[in-house]
Structure formats: C-alpha cells, structure tokens
N, C-alpha and C positions, 0 to 999 in steps of 0.2 A: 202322128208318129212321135214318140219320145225318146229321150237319153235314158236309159237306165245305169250307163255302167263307165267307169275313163282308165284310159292308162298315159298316163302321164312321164315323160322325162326331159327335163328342160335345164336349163342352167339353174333355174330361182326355186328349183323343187325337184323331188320325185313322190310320184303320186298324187291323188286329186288334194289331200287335207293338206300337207306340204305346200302342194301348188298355191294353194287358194292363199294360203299367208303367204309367201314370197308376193303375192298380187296385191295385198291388201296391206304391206309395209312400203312396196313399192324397193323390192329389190332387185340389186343389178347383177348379173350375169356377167359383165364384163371383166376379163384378166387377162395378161399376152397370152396370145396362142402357144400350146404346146403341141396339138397336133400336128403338126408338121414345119418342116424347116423356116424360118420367116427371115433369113438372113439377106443381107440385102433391100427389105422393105425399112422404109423410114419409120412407118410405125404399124404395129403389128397387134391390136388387141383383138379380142373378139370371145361370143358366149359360151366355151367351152361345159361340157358334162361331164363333171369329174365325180371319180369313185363309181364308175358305172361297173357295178357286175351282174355279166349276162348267165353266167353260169344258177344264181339266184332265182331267174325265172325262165332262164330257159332249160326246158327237162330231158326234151326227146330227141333235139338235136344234139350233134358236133358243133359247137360254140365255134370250132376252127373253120369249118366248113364254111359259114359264114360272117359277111361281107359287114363292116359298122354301121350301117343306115339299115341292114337284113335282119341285126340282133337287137338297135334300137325299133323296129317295127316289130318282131315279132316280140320282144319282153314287154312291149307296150299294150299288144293284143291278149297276151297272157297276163297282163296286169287288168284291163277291162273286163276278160269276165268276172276277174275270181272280182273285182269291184261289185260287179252286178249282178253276183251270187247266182250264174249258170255252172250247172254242171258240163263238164264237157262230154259225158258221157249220152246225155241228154240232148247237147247238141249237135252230137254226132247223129242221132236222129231225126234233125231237121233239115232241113234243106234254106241253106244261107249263104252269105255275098262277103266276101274281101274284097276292099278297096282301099287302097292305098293311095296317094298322091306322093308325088318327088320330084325334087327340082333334079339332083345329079346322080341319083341312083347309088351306083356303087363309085361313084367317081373320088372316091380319096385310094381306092385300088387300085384304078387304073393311071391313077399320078405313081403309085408305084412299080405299076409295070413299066410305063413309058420312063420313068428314070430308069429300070434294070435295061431296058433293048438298047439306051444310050448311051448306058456306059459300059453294057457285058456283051450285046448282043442278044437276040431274042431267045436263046436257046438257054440263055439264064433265067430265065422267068420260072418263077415258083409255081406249080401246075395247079394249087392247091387255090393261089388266088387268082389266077386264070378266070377255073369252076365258080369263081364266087360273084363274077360283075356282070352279070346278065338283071336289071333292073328288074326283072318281070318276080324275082326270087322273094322281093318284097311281101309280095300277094300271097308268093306258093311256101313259102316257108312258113307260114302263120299257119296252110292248112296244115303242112305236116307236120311242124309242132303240136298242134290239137288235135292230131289224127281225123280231120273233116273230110269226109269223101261224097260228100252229096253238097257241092260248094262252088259257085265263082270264082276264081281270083283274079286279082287283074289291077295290075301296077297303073294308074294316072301318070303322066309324064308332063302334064301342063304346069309346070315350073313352080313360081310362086303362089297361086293359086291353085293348085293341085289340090292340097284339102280339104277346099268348100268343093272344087268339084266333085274330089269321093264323096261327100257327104250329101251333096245332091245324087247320087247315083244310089248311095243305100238307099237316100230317102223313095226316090222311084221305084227300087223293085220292092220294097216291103210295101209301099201305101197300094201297090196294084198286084200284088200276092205273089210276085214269081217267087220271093224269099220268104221267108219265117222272122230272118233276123239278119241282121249288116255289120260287121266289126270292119270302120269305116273311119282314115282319118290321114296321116302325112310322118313322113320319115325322111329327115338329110341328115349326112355326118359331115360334118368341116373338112373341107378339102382344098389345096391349093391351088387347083385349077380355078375355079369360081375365087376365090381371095384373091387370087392376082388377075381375074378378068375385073371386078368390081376397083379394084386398086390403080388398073391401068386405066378406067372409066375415070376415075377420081374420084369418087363416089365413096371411101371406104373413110370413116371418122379418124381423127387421130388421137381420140381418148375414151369418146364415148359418144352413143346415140342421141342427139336431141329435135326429135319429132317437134315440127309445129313453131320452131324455136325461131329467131331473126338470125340466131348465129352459127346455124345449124352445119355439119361437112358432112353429113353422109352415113352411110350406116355400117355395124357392126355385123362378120357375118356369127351366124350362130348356129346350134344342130340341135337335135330333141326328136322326139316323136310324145306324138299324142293320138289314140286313138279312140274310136267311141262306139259305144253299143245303142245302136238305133232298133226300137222293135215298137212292134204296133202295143196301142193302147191298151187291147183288150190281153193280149199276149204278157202285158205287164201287169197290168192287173189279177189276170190269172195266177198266178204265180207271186203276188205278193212281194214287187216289186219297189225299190226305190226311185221316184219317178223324180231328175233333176231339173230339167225341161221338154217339153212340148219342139220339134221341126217344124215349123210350119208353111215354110218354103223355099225356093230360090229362086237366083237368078243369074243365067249364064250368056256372055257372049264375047265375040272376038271379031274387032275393028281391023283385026292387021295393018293396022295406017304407019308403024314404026318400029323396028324391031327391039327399041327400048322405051321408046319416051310414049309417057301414057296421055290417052286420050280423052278430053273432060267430058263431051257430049258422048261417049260410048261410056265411059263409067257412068253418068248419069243414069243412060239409059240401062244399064243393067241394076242399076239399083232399083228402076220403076219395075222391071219385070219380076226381080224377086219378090218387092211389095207388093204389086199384082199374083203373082203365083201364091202368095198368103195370106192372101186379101184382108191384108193390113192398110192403114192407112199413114202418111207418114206423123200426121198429129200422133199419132198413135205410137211410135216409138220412142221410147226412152234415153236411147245408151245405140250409140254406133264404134262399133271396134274397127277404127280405121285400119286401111296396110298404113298407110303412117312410118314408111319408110325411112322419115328422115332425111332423103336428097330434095335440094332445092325443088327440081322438077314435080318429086312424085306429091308432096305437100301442098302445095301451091294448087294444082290439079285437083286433087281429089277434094281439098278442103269449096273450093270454087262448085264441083258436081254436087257435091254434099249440097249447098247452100242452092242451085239448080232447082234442085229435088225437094229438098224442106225449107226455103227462103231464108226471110232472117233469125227466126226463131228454129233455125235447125237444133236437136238436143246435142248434149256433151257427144263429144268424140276424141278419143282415147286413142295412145298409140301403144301395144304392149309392148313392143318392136325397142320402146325406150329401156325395158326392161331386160327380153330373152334375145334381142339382137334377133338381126334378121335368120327363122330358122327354113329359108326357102321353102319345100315342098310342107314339111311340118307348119309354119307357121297360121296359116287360116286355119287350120286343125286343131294347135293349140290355144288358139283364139277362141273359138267354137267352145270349148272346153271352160276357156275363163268367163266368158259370156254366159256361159249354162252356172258355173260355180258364183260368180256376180249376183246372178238371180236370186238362187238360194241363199246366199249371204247377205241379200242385199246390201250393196253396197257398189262403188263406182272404182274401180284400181286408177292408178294414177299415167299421167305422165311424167315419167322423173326426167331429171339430167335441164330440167326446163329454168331458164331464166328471164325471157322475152318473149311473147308469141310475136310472131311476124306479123304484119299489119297487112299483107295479103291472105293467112291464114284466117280467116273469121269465126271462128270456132272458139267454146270452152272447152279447150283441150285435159282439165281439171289437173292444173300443175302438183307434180310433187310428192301431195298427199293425198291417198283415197280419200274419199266421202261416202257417207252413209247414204242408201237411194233406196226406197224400194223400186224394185224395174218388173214390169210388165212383159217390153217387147226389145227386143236387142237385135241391132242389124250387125252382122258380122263379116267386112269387107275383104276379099282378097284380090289383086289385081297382079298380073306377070307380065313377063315380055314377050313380044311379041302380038298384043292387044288382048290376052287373055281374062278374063275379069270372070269374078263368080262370088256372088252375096248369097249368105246364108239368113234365114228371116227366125229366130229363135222364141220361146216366150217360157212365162213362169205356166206351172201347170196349176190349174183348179180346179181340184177336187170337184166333182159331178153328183149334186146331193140325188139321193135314191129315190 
C-alpha cells in the first residue's frame, strides 16, 4: 500500500511543501490562544492555525453548516486529492473509505452551546450549531463535498491515537480490496474543554513544549488536520502516480490499565505487533516519530518501551509535538505525513525547545536542529487515554526494476 497524495493544516505549514520546511527549520507553532476565552488561566499558549480559509477549498458545502475540526477535515481531504492528482470525477466511480480519527469532535461547539444554556437557557442555542456537533460529520462531510456515493465514512473517536488508527483501517480495506482507495487521517480544533481538562491535570506548559527535556511541564494543546491518500501499488502505478512512501503495517492495542497514565509493557508490545504486521525488523528502522508528549509520565514510558523493543542502540526518536503542539486526534496523522515527507527529503526534523535530555530518557532525541539522514523505515508512534496505542510502520519506496 502507498501515500500518494497529503493534505496538510498545522500551525508550522499549510500543505505538504510548506509543512516539510516548518519540519526541517524546526518551527514552532506556539502563540496565546485566541480561540477561545483563556481568562483566568495563568498561562495560556498553545498551536493555533491562523489565516485558515475554508471557503478556499471547500466548494460544495455551506462553510457555515459546518463545525471547525468538519472544515479542517474536509479542506484537508480536498487538498490530498487535488495533491495526488485524482480526479473526483473518477473517483466518484470507485468504491472508497473515509476515515477520520478525533480526539473531540466538534467539541469547541459544544463549549458554545453549553455557555449559551448557562447563561440564556437552552432555548438560546443557535439551531445552526446544534446541526453541526455530531462527530460522525467528520467522515460524512468529506463524502459530500466530493460528491462520493459508493464510500465508507466513519469518524475514529480513539482520542490521540485516532490517526494511526484511521490509517490502519484504510490500510486493511485497500490491501484485502473492499476499497480502491482510503482518504485516511485526523482532525481537532482547539477547544476549551480539553485546555482546561489538560490544565487542571497540570500537564499544560507555561511557554512552550519540551519533549525528552529534564525541565520539561507538559504540553501545548494544538489543532490541524492532516489527511492522506492511501492506494494500492498497482493502482498508483497505473495512473502515474507520485509514490511518497510504502504502508507497510501496524500495530494496534488497548491495556485499559488507567484512564491516563500510559503503560510501558503495552506500548511495547504494540510496537512489536506493528513491526510484526510489517515484517520489519527493529535493526531495521531508522527514524521513530514518538507521541513524545512532553509530560513527565508520557516520556519517561515510552522512551523506557522504545529501548524494551530495540535495546541500547534504539535509532533517533523525535517528538513533533515540540513543534505543532499536541494536535490530539490529528496528531499521529500528521506525524504519519512528516515521516512519509522525512523520507523523501531525507532528512531527520528536530526536537526543538530542548535544552537537557533527561537522564531517564535514553534516546537521541536529535536536539534543535534537523539532520540530514537517508531513512529506509520510520515507525510512527501514537498512544491515547485510556490505554489506546497504534504504531504506524512506514518506508521509502523502491522503484521495482522490470
């Protein structure tokens, strides 16, 4: 299975060529929040996407109609094909999967509703964004922007890891034919619900992200969509495609041992199962895109499974998280994406904001500055709450002589 096509919106870019510099200067995403009220929060930054206009690429909707995390998925989907040079007209004649992943859906709406019923009563509620916070819209908005009538849709809800799970779901139905094709990836919009659930954890930085760091507070929340065009080899081929990287597998599972705090021997083992489902080996990988959260807990953990699973000579592991701040449901999505864009560029994006690794972290976290790498195989990590975990197993493509 391959990438052919991205649609990218993040704080450090919009679009794949955009994205890929904001990765390889190692830029931040971080400025106060203006999405919504932050009064009262002692400190208040985080990865906003500013100058987004939905009107731009979304054509056949009401842009009102919908919901901010509905028109960052769907301009994200309409920026992957026209990336991967499909016709829609064309793939209106295939038979294909939307998948989405999201941490909170439409949840910066329903912070608006639930401030109108407490201070107006429910009968003030605006009917217009009522229509708009049913998460499942994620998936169905994309078909009917595209006009797709022979198609799946279907919203992921597995929180921060949601992503890698859409993108394990395209990869299933194209590799065993139910599909043609998968426009497969993650969408949140900043909302204060989740900022002040993260903020009342502690967990929330008071300047900025530093993943892997000794002096690390926690992480940045952030929003983007990134989606991606998964289709079979031969299907690419056909058609004279741009081939970015090779899927070559995952790995998915869920410990439920704590409704937050991650588990080292289940991240482990999800990282063997996706290396097994891609029958890779871990010598064999390059470049691991941690979740690399940035809280004491989640670094500490993952960096210890990592080292589990590829001992002391684990490769570099990278937190982007340092850069696009956590973008929840998006983030393994747009990881996925930089890991495919890495490949091609070769090259390793950095950890910024870094001054110290922790000395429980054992990892080259590759401070600061990218580095030039050629990369083979890239493991691309997403872990949530509630023990959700799902690794993506990536590679550069080679050409197949005749």
């Amino acid at each position: 299975m391959v990438l052919t096509g991205f649609g990218v919106f993040s704080s450090i870019g919009v679009g794949a060529v955009e994205f890929a510099e904001g990765l390889r200067a190692g830029r931040s995403g971080a400025k106060p929040i203006t999405r919504f009220e932050t009064e009262g929060f002692a400190h208040a930054n985080g990865c906003e996407l500013v100058g987004f206009e939905p009107r731009q690429w979304i054509r056949n909707l009401d842009v009102d109609e919908l919901g901010p995390a509905t028109r960052f998925s769907v301009a994200a989907a309409r920026m992957a094909i026209d990336h991967a040079g499909l016709d829609e007209e064309e793939l209106r004649e295939r038979r294909g999967l939307i998948s989405i992943g999201t941490t909170d859906g439409e949840s910066h709406d329903l912070d608006r509703l639930v401030e109108t019923e407490i201070t107006h009563g429910p009968e003030k509620m605006d009917p217009v964004v009522v229509r708009r916070v049913a998460p499942s819209r994620l998936a169905t908005a994309v078909a009917h922007e595209l006009r797709l009538h022979d198609v799946e849709a279907v919203t992921i809800a597995t929180a921060c890891a949601a992503g890698n799970y859409a993108i394990g779901y395209g990869f299933d139905a194209v590799r065993t034919g139910e599909v043609e094709f998968a426009l497969c990836g993650g969408a949140d919009a900043m909302c204060r619900k989740t900022f002040a659930g993260f903020y009342r954890l502690g967990t929330i930085a008071p300047d900025c992200c530093r993943p892997f760091d000794k002096d690390r507070k926690g992480i940045l929340t952030g929003e983007g969509a990134g989606v991606l065009v998964l289709e079979s080899l031969e299907s690419a081929l056909r058609r004279g495609a741009t081939i970015y990287a090779e899927v070559l597998g995952y790995g998915l599972n869920c410990d439920a041992e704590h409704p937050v705090a991650p588990d080292q021997s289940s991240i482990a083992r999800c990282m063997e199962l996706a290396l097994n489902n891609a029958g890779v080996k871990p010598a064999e990988v390059d470049l691991i895109s941690a979740h690399g959260t940035g809280t004491k807990a989640n670094d500490v953990t993952e960096t210890r499974a990592v080292r589990d699973v590829y001992g002391a000579a684990a490769p570099r592991t990278v937190s982007l998280k340092s850069m696009l701040g956590h973008t929840m449901g998006a983030a393994s999505a747009l990881a996925a994406i930089a890991c495919a864009l890495a490949i091609v560029g070769e090259f390793i994006p950095p950890t910024i904001n870094h001054r110290e690794t922790d000395p429980e972290c054992e990892i080259d976290c590759v401070p600061n500055h990218a580095v030039d790498a050629p990369l083979r195989i890239v493991q691309n990590n997403g872990m949530a709450f509630g023990g959700n975990n799902a690794v993506v197993i990536l590679s550069k493509y080679e050409e197949q002589a005749s």
